[in-house]
C-alpha positions in Angstrom: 51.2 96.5 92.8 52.0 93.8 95.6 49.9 93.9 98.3 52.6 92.6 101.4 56.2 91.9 100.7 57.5 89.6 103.1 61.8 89.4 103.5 63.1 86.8 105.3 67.3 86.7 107.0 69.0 85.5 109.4 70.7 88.8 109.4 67.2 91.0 110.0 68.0 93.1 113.3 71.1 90.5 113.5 74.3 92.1 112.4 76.3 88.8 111.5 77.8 89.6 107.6 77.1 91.6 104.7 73.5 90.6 103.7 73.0 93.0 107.2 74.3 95.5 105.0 72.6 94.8 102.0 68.8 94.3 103.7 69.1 97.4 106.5 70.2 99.7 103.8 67.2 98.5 101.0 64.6 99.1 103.7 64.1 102.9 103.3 63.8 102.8 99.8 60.9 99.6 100.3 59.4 101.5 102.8 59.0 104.8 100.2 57.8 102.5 97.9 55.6 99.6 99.8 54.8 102.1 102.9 54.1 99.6 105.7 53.7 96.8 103.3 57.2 95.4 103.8 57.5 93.2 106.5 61.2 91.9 107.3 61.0 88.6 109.6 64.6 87.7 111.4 65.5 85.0 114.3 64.8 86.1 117.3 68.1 84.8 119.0 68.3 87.9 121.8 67.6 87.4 125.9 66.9 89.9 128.3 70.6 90.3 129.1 71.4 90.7 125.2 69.1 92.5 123.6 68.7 93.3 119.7 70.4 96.7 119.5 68.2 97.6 116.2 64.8 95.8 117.2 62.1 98.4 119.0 59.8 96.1 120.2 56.3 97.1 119.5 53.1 95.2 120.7 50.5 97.4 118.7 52.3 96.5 115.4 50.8 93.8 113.4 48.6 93.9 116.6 45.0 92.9 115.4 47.2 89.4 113.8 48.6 89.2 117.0 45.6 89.0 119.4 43.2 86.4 117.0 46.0 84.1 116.2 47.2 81.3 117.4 50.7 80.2 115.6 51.8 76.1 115.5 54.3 74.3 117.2 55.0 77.1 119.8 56.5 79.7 118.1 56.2 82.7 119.7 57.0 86.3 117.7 58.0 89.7 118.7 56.9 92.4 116.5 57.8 96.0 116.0 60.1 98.2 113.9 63.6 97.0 112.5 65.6 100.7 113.9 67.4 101.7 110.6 66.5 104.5 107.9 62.9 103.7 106.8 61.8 102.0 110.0 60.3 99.0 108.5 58.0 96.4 110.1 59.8 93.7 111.6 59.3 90.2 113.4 61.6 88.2 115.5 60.5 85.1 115.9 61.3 82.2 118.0 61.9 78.4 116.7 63.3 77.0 119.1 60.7 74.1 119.4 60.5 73.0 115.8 64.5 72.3 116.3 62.8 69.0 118.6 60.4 67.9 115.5 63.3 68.6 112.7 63.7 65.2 111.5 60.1 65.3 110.5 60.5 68.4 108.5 63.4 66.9 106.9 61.6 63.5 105.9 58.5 66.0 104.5 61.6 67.7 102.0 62.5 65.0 100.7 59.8 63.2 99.9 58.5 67.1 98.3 62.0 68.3 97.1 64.3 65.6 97.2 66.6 68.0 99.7 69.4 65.6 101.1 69.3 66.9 104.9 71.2 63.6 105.7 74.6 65.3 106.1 73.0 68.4 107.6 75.8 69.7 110.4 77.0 72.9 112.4 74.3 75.6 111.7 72.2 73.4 109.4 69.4 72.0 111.8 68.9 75.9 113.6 68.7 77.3 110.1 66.5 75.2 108.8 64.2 74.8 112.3 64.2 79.1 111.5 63.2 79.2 108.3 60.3 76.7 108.8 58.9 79.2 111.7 59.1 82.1 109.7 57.5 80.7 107.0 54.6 79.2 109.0 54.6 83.0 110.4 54.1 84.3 107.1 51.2 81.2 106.5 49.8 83.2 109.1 49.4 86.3 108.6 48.5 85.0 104.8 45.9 83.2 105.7 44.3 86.1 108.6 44.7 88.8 105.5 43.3 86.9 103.2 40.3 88.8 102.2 42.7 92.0 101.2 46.1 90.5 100.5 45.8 89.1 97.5 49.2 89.5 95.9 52.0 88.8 98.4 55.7 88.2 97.9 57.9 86.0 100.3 61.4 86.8 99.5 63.7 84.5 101.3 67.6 85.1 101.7 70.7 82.7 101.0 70.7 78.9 101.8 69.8 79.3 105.5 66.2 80.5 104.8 65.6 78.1 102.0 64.0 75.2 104.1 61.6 78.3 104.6 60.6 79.0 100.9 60.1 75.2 100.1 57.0 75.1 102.7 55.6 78.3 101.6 55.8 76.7 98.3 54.4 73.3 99.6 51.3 75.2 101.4 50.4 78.6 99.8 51.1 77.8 96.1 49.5 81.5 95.4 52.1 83.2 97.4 54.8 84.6 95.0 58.2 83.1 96.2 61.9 85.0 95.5 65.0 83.5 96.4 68.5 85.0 96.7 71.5 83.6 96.6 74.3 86.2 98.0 76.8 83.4 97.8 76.5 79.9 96.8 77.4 77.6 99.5 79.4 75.1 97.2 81.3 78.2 95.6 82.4 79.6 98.4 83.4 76.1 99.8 85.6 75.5 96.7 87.3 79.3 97.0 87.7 78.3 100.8 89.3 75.0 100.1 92.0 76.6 98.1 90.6 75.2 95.0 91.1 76.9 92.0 87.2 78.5 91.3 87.4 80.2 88.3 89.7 78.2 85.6 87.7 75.3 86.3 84.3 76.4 86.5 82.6 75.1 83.0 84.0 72.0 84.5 82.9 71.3 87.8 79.6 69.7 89.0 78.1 71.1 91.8 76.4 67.7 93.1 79.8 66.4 92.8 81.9 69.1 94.6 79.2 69.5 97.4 79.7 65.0 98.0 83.7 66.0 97.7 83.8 68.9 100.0 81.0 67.8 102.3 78.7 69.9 101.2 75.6 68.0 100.3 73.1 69.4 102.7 73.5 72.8 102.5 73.6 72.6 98.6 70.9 70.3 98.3 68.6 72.6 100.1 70.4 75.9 98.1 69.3 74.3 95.3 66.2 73.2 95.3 64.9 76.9 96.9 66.7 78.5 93.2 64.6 75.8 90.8 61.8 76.1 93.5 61.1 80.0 93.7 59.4 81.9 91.1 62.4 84.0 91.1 65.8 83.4 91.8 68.5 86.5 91.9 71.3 87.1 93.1 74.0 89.9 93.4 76.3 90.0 90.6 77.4 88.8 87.0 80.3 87.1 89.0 77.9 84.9 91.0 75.3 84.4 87.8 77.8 82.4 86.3 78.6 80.9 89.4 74.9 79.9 90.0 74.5 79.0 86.5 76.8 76.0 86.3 76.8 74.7 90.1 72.9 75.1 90.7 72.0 75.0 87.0 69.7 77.3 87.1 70.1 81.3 85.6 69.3 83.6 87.8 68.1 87.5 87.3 71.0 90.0 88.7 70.0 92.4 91.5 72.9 94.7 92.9 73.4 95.5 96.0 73.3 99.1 96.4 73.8 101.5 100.0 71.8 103.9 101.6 73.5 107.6 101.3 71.6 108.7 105.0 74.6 106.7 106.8 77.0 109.6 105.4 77.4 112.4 107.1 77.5 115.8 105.3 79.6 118.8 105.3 81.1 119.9 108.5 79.6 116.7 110.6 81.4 114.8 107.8 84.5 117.2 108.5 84.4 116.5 112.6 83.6 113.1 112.1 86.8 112.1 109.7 89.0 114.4 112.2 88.0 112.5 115.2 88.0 108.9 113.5 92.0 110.4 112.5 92.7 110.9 115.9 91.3 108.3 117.1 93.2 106.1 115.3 96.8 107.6 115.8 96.1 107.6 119.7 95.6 103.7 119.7 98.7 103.2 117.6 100.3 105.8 120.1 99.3 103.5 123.2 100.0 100.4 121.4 103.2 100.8 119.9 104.6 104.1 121.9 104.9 106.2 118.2 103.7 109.4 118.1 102.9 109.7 114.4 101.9 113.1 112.5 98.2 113.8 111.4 99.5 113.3 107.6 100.1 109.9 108.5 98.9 107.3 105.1 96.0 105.2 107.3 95.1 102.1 105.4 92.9 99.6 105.9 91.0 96.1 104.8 88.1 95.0 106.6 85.5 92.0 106.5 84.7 88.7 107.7 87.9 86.2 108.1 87.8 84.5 105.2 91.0 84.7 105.3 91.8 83.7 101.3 88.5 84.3 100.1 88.9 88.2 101.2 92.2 88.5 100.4 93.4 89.3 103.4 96.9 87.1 103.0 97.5 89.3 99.6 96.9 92.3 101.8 99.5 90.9 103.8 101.8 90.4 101.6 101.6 93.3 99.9 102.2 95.5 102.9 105.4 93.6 103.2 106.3 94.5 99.6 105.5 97.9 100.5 107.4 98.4 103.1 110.6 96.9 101.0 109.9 99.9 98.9 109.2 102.5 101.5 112.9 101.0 102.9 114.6 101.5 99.6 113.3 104.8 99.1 115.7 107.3 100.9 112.9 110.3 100.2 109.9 108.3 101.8 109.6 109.7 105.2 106.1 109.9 105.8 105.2 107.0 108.1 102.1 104.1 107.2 99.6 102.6 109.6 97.9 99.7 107.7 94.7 98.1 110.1 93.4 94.7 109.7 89.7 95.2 110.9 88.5 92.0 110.7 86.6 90.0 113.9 88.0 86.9 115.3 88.0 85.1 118.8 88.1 87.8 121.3 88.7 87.7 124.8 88.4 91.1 126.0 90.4 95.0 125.0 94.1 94.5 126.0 94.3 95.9 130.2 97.2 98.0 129.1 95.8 99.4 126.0 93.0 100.7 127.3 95.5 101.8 130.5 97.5 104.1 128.0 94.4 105.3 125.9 92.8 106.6 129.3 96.1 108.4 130.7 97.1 109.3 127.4 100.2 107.6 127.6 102.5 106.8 125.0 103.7 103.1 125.5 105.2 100.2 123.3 103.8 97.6 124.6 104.8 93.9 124.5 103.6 92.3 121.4 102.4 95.8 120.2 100.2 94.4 116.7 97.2 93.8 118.1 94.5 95.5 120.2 92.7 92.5 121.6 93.2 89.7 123.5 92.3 86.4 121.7 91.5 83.2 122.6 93.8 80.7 121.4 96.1 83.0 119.5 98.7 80.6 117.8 96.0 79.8 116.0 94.8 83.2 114.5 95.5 83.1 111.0 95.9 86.8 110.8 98.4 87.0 113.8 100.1 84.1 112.4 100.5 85.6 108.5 101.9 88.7 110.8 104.5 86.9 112.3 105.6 84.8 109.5 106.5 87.9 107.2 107.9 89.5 110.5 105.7 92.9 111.4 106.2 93.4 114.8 106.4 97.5 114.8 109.6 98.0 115.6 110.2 101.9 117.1 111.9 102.4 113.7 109.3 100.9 111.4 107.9 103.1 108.7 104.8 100.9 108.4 103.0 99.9 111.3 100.3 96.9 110.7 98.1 96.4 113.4 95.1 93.9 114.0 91.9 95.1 115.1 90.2 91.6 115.6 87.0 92.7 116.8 83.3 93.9 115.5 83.6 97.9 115.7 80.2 98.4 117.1 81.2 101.0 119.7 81.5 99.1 122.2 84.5 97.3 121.5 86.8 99.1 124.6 89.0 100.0 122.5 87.8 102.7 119.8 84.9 102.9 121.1 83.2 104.1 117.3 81.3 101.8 115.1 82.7 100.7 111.7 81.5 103.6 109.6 82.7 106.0 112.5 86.2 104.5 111.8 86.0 104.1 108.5 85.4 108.1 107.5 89.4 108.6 108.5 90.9 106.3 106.3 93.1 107.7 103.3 92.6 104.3 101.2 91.0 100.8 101.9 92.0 97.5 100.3 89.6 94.8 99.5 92.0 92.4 97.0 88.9 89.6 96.9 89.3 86.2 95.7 85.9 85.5 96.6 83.2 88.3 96.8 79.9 88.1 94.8 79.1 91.1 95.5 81.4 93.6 97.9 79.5 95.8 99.9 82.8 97.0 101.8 84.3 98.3 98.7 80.8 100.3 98.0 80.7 101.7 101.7 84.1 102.9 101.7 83.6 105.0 98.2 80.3 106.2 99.9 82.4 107.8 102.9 84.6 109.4 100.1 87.7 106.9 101.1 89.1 105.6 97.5 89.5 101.6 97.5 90.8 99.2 96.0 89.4 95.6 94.8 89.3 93.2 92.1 87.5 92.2 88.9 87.0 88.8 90.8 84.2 90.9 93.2 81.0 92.1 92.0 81.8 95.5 92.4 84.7 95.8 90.6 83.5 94.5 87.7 80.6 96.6 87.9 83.0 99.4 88.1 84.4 97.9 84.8 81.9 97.3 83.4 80.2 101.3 84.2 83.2 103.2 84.4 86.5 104.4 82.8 89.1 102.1 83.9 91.3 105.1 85.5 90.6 105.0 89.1 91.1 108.6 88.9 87.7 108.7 87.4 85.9 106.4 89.9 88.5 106.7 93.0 88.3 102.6 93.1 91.4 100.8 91.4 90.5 97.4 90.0 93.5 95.0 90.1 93.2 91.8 88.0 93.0 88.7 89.7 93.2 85.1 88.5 93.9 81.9 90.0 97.6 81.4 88.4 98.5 85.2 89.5 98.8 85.3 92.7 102.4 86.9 92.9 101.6 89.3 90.2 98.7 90.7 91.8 100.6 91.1 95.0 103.3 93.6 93.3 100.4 95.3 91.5 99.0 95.9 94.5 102.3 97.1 96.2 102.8 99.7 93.3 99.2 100.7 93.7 99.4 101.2 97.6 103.4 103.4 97.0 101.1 105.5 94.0 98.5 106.4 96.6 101.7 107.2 99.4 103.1 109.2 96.7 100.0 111.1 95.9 99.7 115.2 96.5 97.0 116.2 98.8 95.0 117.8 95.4 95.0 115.0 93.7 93.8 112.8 96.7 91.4 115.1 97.2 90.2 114.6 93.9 90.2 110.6 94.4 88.1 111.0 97.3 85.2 113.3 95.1 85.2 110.8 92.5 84.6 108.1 95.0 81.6 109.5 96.2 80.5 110.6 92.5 80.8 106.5 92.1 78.8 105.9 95.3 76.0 107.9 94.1 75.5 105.8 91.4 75.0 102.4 93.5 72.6 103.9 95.4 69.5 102.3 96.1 67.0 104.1 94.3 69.0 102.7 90.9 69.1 99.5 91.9 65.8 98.6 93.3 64.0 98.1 89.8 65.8 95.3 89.7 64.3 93.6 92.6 60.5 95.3 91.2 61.4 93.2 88.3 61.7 89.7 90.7 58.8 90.8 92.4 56.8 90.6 89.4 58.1 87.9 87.8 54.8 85.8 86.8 53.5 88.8 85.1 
């Protein structure tokens, strides 16, 4: 039994990305298992202006540490409880100092590790400058416990936290280390390149594609934290291989899983998908000027803009089959709103938008396909996809796409609901991956009973596979099969999939939507977490 478990992310009471997702929704089942012995350590990156909206600062947490230490290089912490189901202890800390003295830290991890910081760029210095803080934060509270803590575990997330794990590894050699890899850096680079990933991957070096694709730095220090730690994981038997042949090491496999309390039950769940509905068709109403009916097919894909690696140009494309179909089809009168919900550049909620949604006013406005304004817009790759396969919402379009490019936090002036508020009205998502070790939007949509669609290239989807019967009807999430030679294929696969679900009877949706939850309920938390046990009590 571990006496202090110690978790480490850029993302702790930071919503950036997914491994937001993945940490705020293990920390109830940690805390039911390590009550008050978990203690999740983020950057603290917030002013007085901007505050964390999930931190509740607390000055009698960790408070006898507090008062009798005195921590290096000026770094000052925050302590007090990360505000998601569970509650967990939680430290921001600031490292803004070490970023003055980084060179030094660098010159100590190579001469340790080897770590190549020489090409270190973009986020690489306030990353690493992090990760050194919070590890010389965990030294301290090590060292002040020592007498009772005897068996602690430093787990230490993705390439931007490895820096981190190296020291504890360099000082504290009695300290159990973890290290997960959610994505490798150079994978994702050669996905994001437009390189073909998968046909190729017994081939390719990953010291020689990180030199190629500029890359050294970040994969350096990615992997020397995996051969470093006492145990290295990550997300799926997608990535293993992945991790295996670029960072040459095997790691174990722990899932992702998602924590069930974010659903809301019964007639909350009923209110909740009726408003999200409505919602919905009033911004298409004050964007476009269509007044659509209630059985209207909503759609949508979601994520960060990767805009290959997510798929979002086959989502794209699709739609525009679709709507071929939905043309041809003299019987298909039911109209389609498909969203894009994925952030960009934003400049603030369109004036007029928000002008119709508060007068209620029906209203096509000019360019009616997006609900923000955007900084530099020529250069938005999903506006730009938009235009060149022509979806402009037309009054007598049958499938309306429309970009949402901004975080759905509920404060976004225009929906004014958070993601999972907007997701519970959806009839379908579509998640057509490229890239995905894991897929946590596929798994949160089958949890809000919406039936999705993704690909045996995520880690989902091949955990569906792998778990389920390949009829979606059995699982309400369709797997499409994607390579990297069938590009097209998948495209009209996903076209026929998306006119199946248009075509669908209301019972037979209805049953989609069951399954999907049935399928949610078994990626919950409390199945997957004897995995991570497992990695941390790997020298036993």
């Amino acid at each position: 039994m571990l006496d202090l478990l110690f978790e480490t992310s850029w993302e702790v009471c930071n919503k950036v990305g997914g491994i937001y997702a993945v940490l705020s929704t293990k920390a109830k089942t940690l805390q039911s298992l390590y009550k008050d012995k978990v203690i999740f350590i983020g950057p603290d990156v917030w002013a007085p202006t901007n505050e964390s909206p999930d931190f509740d600062e607390c000055r009698t947490v960790l408070d006898d540490w507090r008062k009798s230490t005195r921590l290096p290089d000026e770094i000052k912490v925050r302590t007090g409880r990360w505000d998601v189901p569970g509650r967990p202890l939680a430290i921001l800390v600031s490292f803004r100092h070490l970023e003055g003295r980084i060179n030094d830290i660098y010159a100590q991890m190579w001469e340790l590790y080897h770590v190549d910081s020489l090409h270190g760029y973009g986020d690489y210095d306030e990353a690493c400058a992090f990760a050194v803080a919070a590890a010389k934060v965990i030294e301290s509270i090590s060292c002040h416990w020592s007498d009772k803590c005897k068996r602690l575990v430093a787990h230490f997330d993705e390439w931007t936290t490895g820096m981190g794990l190296l020291y504890i590894k360099s000082r504290l050699p009695q300290v159990h280390t973890v290290f997960t890899t959610h994505a490798t850096s150079i994978g994702r680079s050669i996905a994001g390149n437009g390189k073909p990933l998968y046909d190729y991957m017994p081939g390719y070096n990953g010291d020689q594609m990180a030199s190629e694709l500029n890359m050294e730095s970040k994969h350096s220090l990615e992997k020397a934290a995996a051969h470093a730690a006492d145990a290295f994981t990550t997300v799926s038997e997608v990535t293993a291989r992945e991790c295996e042949q670029l960072l040459e090491r095997r790691p174990l496999v722990t899932p992702n899983a998602f924590e069930q309390r974010f659903v809301p039950k019964g007639k909350d769940y009923d209110f909740a998908r009726k408003r999200a509905r409505e919602k919905m068709l009033d911004v298409v109403k004050a964007l476009t000027g269509r007044i659509l009916p209630d059985d209207t097919l909503l759609i949508a894909t979601s994520g960060r803009c990767e805009f290959r690696n997510k798929g979002i140009d086959l989502y794209l494309d699709a739609l525009n089959v679709m709507r071929t179909l939905l043309h041809s089809n003299v019987q298909a009168t039911r109209p389609v709103v498909a969203f894009v919900l994925v952030p960009s550049w934003v400049d603030c909620p369109r004036f007029e938008l928000v002008r119709n949604l508060c007068s209620n006013i029906a209203e096509r406005l000019s360019n009616p396909v997006v609900t923000h304004d955007l900084h530099q817009p020529g250069q938005d790759v999903v506006l730009r996809k938009m235009r060149d396969v022509s979806f402009t919402n037309k009054p007598d379009d049958q499938l309306l796409v429309i970009d949402v490019p901004c975080y759905l936090n509920g404060h976004d002036g225009v929906f004014e609901l958070s993601y999972y508020d907007v997701l519970v009205g959806l009839d379908l998502t579509v998640f057509p991956s490229y890239y995905e070790p894991w897929g946590y939007t596929p798994l949160e949509s089958v949890a809000f009973g919406v039936p999705t669609i993704t690909t045996n290239l995520a880690g989902f989807g091949q955990w569906v596979l792998d778990n389920f019967d390949t009829d979606p009807a059995s699982s309400g999430v369709t797997v499409l099969h994607r390579t990297d030679s069938n590009y097209s294929e998948t495209v009209h696969a996903l076209a026929a999939e998306l006119m199946r679900y248009y075509h669908m009877p209301a019972r037979q949706m209805l049953a989609r939507m069951k399954a999907a939850r049935i399928t949610a309920k078994e990626a919950q938390w409390k199945q997957f977490i004897a995995a991570y046990q497992e990695a941390y009590s790997f020298d036993e």
